[in-house]
N, C-alpha and C positions, 0 to 999 in steps of 0.2 A: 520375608516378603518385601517388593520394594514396592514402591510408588511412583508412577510416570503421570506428572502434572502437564496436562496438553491446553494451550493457550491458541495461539494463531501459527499452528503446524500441524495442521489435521488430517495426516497421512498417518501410513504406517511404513512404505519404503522410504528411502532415505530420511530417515527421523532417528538422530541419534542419540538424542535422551531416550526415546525408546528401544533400539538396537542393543545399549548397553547395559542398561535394566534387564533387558532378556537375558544376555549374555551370559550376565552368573547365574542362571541356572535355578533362581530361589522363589519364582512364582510374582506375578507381577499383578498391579492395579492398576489402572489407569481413572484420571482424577479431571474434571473442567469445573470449568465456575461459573456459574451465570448471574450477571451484576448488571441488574437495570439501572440502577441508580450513577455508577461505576463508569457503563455507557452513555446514559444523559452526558455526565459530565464532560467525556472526550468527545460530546460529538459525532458518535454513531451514528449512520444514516439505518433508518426504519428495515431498507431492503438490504441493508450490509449484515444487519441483526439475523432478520430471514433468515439469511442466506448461511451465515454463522452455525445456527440454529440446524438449517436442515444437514449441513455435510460433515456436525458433529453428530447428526443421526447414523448417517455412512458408515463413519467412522466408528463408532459404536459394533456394528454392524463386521465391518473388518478385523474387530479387535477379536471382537465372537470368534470369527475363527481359528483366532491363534490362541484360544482360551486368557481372554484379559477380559475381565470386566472394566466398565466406565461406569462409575460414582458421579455422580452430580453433588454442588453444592447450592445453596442461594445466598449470597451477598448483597448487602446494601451497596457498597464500594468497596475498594481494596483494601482497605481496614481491616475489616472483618475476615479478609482471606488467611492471614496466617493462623489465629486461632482455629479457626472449621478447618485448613487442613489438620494442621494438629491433631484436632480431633480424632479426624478418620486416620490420620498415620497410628492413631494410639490405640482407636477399633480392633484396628488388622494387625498389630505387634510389627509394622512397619520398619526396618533399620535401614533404608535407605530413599531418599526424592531424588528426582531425574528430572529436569528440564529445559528446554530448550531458550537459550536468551532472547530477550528481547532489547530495544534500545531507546525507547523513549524515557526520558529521565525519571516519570511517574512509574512506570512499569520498573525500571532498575530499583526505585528504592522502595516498591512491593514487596519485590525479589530479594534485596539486604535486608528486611524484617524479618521474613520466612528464615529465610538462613539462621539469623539472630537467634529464631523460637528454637529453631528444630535443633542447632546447635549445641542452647545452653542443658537439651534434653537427650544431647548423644547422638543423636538421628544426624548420619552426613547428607548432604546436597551436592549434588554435581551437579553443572551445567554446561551446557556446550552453546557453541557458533554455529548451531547448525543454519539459524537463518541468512547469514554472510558466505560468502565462499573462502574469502579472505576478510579474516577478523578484523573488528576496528583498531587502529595503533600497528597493520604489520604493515601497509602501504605508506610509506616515509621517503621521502625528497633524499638527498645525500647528506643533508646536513640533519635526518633524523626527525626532522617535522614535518608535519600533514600538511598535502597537497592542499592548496585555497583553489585551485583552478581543475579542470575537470580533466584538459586532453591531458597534460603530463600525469595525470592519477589512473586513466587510461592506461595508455602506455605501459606504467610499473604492474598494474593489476595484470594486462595480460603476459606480462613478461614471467611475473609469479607464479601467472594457471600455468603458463604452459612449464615450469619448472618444477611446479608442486605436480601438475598434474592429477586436481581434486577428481574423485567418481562418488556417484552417488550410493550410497551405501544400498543393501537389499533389506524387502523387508524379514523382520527376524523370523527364526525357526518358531511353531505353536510351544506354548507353554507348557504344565502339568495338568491337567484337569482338578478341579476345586468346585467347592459347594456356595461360592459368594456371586448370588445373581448380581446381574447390570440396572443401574438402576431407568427408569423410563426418561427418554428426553421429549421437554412440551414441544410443539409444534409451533406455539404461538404462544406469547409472555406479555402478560401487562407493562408495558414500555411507554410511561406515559410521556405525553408533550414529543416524542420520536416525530423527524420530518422524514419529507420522499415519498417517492415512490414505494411498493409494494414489491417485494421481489416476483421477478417474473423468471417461471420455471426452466418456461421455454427458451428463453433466450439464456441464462445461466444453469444449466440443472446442475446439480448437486453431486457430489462425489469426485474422488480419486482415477474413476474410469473413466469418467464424462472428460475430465480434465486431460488426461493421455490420452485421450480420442481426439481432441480440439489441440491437442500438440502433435499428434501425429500429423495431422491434417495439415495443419497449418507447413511444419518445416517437408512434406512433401509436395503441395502443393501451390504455397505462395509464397515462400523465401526466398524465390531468386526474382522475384518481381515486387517485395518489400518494400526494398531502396525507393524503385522508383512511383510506386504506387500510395505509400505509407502516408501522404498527406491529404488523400483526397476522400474525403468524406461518405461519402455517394456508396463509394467501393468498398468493400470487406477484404481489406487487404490485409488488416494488422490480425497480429496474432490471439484478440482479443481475451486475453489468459490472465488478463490482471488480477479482474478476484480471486479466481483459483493461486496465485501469485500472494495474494495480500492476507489472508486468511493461511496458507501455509499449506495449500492440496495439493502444492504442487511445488518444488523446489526449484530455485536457479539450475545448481548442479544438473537438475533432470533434466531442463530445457537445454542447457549444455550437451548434453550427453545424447538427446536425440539430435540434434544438430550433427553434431559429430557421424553418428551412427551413417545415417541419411544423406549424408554428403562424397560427393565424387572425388573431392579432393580439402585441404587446407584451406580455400578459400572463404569456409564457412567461419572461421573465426575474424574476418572481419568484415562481417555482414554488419551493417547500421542496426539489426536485432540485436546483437550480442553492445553492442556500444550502448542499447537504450537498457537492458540488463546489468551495464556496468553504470549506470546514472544510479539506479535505484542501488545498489552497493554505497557509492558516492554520499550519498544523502545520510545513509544509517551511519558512516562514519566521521559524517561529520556531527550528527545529533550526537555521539560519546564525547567527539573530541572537541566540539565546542557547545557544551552544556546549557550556554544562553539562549542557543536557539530553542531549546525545549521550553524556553519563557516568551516566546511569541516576540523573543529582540530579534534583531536583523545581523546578519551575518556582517553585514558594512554600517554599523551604527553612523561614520562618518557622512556617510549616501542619503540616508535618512533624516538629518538633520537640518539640510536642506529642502527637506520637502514639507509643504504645509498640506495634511491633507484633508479635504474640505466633507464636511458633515452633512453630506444630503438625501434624506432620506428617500425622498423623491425618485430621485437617480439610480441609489443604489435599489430602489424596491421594481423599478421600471426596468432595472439589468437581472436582478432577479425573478421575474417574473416573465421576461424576454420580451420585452417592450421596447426594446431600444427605438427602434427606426430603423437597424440596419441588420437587413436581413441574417446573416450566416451570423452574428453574435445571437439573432435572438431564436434564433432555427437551434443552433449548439444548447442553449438553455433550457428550451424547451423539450430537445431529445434527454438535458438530465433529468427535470423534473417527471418525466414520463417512463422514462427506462433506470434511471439512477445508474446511466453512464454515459460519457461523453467523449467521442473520438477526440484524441489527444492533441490536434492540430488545434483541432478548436477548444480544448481546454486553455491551451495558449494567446490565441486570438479574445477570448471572453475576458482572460485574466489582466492582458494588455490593457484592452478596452476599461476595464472598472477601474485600473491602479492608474494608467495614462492619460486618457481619455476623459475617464470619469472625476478622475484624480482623489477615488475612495482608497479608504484605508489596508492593503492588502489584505488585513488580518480580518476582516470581516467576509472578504473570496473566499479566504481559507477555511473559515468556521463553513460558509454555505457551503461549500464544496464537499468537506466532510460530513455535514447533516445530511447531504442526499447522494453521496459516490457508494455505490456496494462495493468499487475496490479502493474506498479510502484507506489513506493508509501515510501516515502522519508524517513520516520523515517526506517520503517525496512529494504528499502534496506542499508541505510546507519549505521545502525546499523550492520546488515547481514554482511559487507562488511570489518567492523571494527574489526570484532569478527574474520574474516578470515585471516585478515593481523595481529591480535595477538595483534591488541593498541586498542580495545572493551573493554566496558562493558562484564567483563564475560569470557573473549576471550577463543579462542580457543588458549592452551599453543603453544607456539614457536616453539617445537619442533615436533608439531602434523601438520604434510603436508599431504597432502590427496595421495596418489601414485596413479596415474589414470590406471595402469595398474592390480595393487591390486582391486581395487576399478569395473573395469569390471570385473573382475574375482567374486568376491562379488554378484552386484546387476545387470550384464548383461551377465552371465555367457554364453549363446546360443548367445549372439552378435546380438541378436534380435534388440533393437532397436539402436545399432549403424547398423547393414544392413540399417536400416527404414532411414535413412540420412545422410550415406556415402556410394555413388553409384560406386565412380569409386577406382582407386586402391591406394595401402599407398602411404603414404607421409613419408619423412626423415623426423623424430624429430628433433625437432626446437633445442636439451638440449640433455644431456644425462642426465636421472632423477638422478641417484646414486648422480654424481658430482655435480650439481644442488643444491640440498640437501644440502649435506655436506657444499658447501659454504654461504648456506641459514642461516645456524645453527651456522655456524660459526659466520656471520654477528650479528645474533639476540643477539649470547653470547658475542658482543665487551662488554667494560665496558665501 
């Protein structure tokens, strides 16, 4: 009997900790963990949990038909996860774990214990790159070092697909039929002190088919107006797939693969879609390859040293709560606290405005970000975040603050949807932008 450990890959097509468990042939388990405490701690947003929650129902669901049961555990935190699996590996006379990597430095040395246990008891573990397309450490410069900049990592990454030529795997053939029911998953978990919103069904429903529904859709009917559409709020132009993306309902590869499918000619691979697909790659290899980031340091420790940044509670509770004064930061805020997501332009703009602007501590955007985004998801917001406050990988230069008054005028020109989520009448800005600015700029150019 093996054991497939399912984390944040909640499919059963191209899942190839799963695919290859099937493959020998000797009857499979499928295994999650549900860690309230685990999640406080990283940061989960209330409707991320939800939403978690409802598509390992799905999933469940999917497995039924290939005869795989799904086992539940409960955990306090990841502690506790190698012993309880043990456990159930020692249940079911287990000789083999399957799972799919993950790359936050918490989650990797989860993942070295389990190993460690199952190990010293005979039991092997495999694990695959299924969440990467190309692994972290195989995109390397000529001199064998990882790219710090984004287009040259570009570049090599698509120069690899199109030479590796990755496809998504299928999902595997049914099992043997066996007598070990599945065991029930709650709907709803004691989560306590959990922020956000509430997941909402409607706007995200749940599963593997919803999610290739909403990829269909999207690469037949708004990819070739993406480009030029993709920053305006108002409009439903982006491919809105991220959760299904962040949680693992739905793979890169696959979004690759109908792109391809769906398309008239080559031109599909260098759509600005497939370049925001290779940011998120970007991010996960840089969290292996430089480790400190997973400690909330800056990717340009040197960038940040020059910066002082100022402790206001005030500020930062009035940017959270979207109070600023200026409309489309505090419109953006308010669609996350309500929907627990926020179009990406303005996740930019918002982030600007608190680390520039407000001149708060990035790392405090990131935590709120992650306590109420349903497709949080650690490397790129913290990547995201990094780049905004100018001490990124890549970053965006110092002197580039996003003006939120410039910035409606640009991609909400009709006030369309700041109307959609600011109902009653202005507010005094929090700053005056001009002076803001200037002393933002100043601060960045101390020596």
């Amino acid at each position: 009997m093996k054991l497939v450990w399912f984390r944040n890959d909640l499919r059963t097509v191209d899942n190839h900790a799963l695919y290859h468990a099937c493959s020998l042939g000797e009857g499979v388990i499928a295994v999650a963990a549900i860690s309230p405490e685990q999640w406080l701690q990283q940061d989960e947003a209330k409707c991320r949990v939800q939403f978690w929650l409802a598509n390992l129902q799905q999933l469940s669901k999917d497995l039924e038909k290939l005869n795989i049961p799904l086992k539940v555990i409960f955990t306090d935190s990841n502690e506790e996860i190698p012993e309880k699996l043990f456990a159930l590996a020692k249940e079911h006379a287990v000789t083999g774990l399957f799972f799919n990597k993950e790359y936050a430095e918490y989650e990797l040395l989860r993942d070295q214990r389990v190993e460690q246990l199952f190990g010293r008891n005979s039991i092997n573990c495999s694990s695959y790159d299924c969440d990467l397309v190309m692994p972290a450490g195989t995109i390397l410069n000529q001199q064998g070092e990882p790219y710090r900049v984004f287009t040259p990592f570009s570049r090599r990454w698509r120069a690899e697909f199109i030479r590796i030529n990755p496809q998504p795997l299928p999902a595997p053939a049914p099992q043997l039929e066996h007598s070990i029911p599945a065991d029930p998953i709650p709907y709803q978990i004691n989560y306590a002190n959990c922020l956000g919103a509430d997941w909402n069904n409607t706007l995200w429903p749940a599963g593997a088919d919803h999610a290739h529904q909403r990829l269909q859709t999207f690469v037949t009917t708004k990819l070739s107006e993406y480009p030029n559409e993709r920053d305006f709020p108002a409009l439903e132009a982006t491919s809105s797939l991220s959760p299904y993306l962040s949680m693992g309902v739905l793979s890169v590869r696959q979004c690759l693969a109908a792109l391809k499918t769906y398309s008239q000619d080559e031109s599909w691979f260098d759509n600005q879609w497939v370049t925001e697909l290779i940011w998120r790659e970007f991010y996960r290899h840089l969290l292996v390859l430089y480790p400190e980031m997973n400690r909330w340091q800056p990717f340009k420790p040197e960038v940040e040293q020059r910066i002082i940044w100022h402790q206001d509670n005030a500020l930062f509770n009035a940017w959270c709560e979207g109070n600023t004064g200026f409309p489309l930061v505090d419109a953006g805020m308010r669609q996350l606290l309500e929907t627990g997501w926020m179009h990406n332009r303005l996740r930019m703009v918002t982030a600007s405005f608190l680390t520039k602007l407000l001149r708060q501590d990035w790392r405090l955007g990131a935590r709120f970000f992650m306590q109420h985004l349903i497709d949080g998801d650690f490397a790129s917001n913290l990547g995201g975040w990094q780049w905004s406050a100018s001490v990124g990988a890549d970053a965006a230069p110092y002197f580039r603050i996003f003006n939120p008054l410039r910035q409606s005028e640009r991609f909400d020109p009709d006030n369309i949807f700041i109307k959609q989520w600011i109902l009653s009448g202005s507010i005094s800005p929090v700053i005056d932008y001009a002076s803001a600015r200037k002393l933002s700029i100043d601060e960045y150019n101390r020596s």
